[in-house]
N, C-alpha and C positions, 0 to 999 in steps of 0.2 A: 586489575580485574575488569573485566570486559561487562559492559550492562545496557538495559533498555530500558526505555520506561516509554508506557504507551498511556494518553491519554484519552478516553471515549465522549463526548459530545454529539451530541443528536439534534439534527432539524429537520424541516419539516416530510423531507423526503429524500432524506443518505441520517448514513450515521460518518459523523468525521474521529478518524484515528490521529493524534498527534502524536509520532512517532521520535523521538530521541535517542541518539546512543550505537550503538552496532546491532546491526543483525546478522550474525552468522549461527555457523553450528550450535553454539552454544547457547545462545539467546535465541532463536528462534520462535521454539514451543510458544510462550504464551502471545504470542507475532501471529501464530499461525490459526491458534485458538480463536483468536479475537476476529483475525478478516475472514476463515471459513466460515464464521458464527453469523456474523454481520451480513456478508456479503450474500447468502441465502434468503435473510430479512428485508434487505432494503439496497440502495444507491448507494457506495461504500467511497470517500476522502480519503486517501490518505495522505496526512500533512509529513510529509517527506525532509524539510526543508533543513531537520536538526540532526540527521542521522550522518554522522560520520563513517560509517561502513558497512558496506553491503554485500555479500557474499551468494556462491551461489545459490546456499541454504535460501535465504532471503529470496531471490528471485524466485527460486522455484514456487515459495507459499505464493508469489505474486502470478505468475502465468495460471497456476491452478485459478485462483481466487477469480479471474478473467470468465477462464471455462466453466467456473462453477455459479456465476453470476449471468452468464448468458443462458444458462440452461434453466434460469427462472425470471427472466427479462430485468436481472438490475445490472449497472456498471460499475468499474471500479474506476475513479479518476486519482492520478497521483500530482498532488499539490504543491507546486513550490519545489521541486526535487533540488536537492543537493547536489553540487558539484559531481561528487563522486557517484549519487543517484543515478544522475543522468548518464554519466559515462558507461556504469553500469549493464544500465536499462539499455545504451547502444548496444551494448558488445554482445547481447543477446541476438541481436539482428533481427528482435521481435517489437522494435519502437512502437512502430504502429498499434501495437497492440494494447498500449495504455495511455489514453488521453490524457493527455500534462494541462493542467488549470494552473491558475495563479488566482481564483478568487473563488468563494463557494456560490459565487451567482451565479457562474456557469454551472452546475449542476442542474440535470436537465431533469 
C-alpha cells in the first residue's frame, strides 16, 4: 500500500511541510490540499528529503503551487529534495522554477 504522511510546522515567515512516502495519483489529494492552502498564506518549505516517489500527479500540484504563490508575492522553496526528487524535478525541464534549499535560513 502506497502512503504519505505530511508534516506542517510554522516559522516566522513560510510554513514548512515534511513530506514522506509517495506522491502519486493516489496519494496526492491531501499533498495538494496542504501546499494550495499554504502557499496563498505565506512562504511555502517543502522538506522533500523522505519521499521516495514522485509522479506526475505530484509535480503538477508543484508548478501550480509556484503560479499560485507568485500571484500573491510568496515562494515555494523545495528542501533537501530526494534523489528521485530531483531527478524528477529535471525531467520537467522546469528546474528553474523551484529554488532547492538545504537549510530554512535561506528562506527569504
Amino acid at each position: 500500500m502506497e502512503s504519505i504522511s505530511i508534516v506542517e510546522k510554522n516559522g516566522p515567515n513560510y510554513a514548512l511541510l515534511e513530506v514522506a512516502g509517495t506522491v502519486n495519483s493516489y496519494t496526492y489529494t491531501e499533498f495538494q490540499e496542504k501546499v494550495y492552502s499554504l502557499i496563498k498564506e505565506t512562504n511555502l518549505v517543502l522538506d522533500l528529503s523522505r519521499v521516495v516517489n514522485l509522479s506526475s500527479s505530484g509535480l503538477g500540484v508543484l508548478m501550480a503551487a509556484v503560479d499560485d504563490g507568485e500571484e500573491v508575492g510568496h515562494k515555494l522553496y523545495v528542501m533537501n529534495p530526494s534523489e528521485i526528487v530531483r531527478l524528477a524535478i529535471e525531467s520537467t525541464g522546469f528546474s528553474e522554477m523551484f529554488p532547492v534549499i538545504y537549510s530554512l535560513t535561506e528562506v527569504i
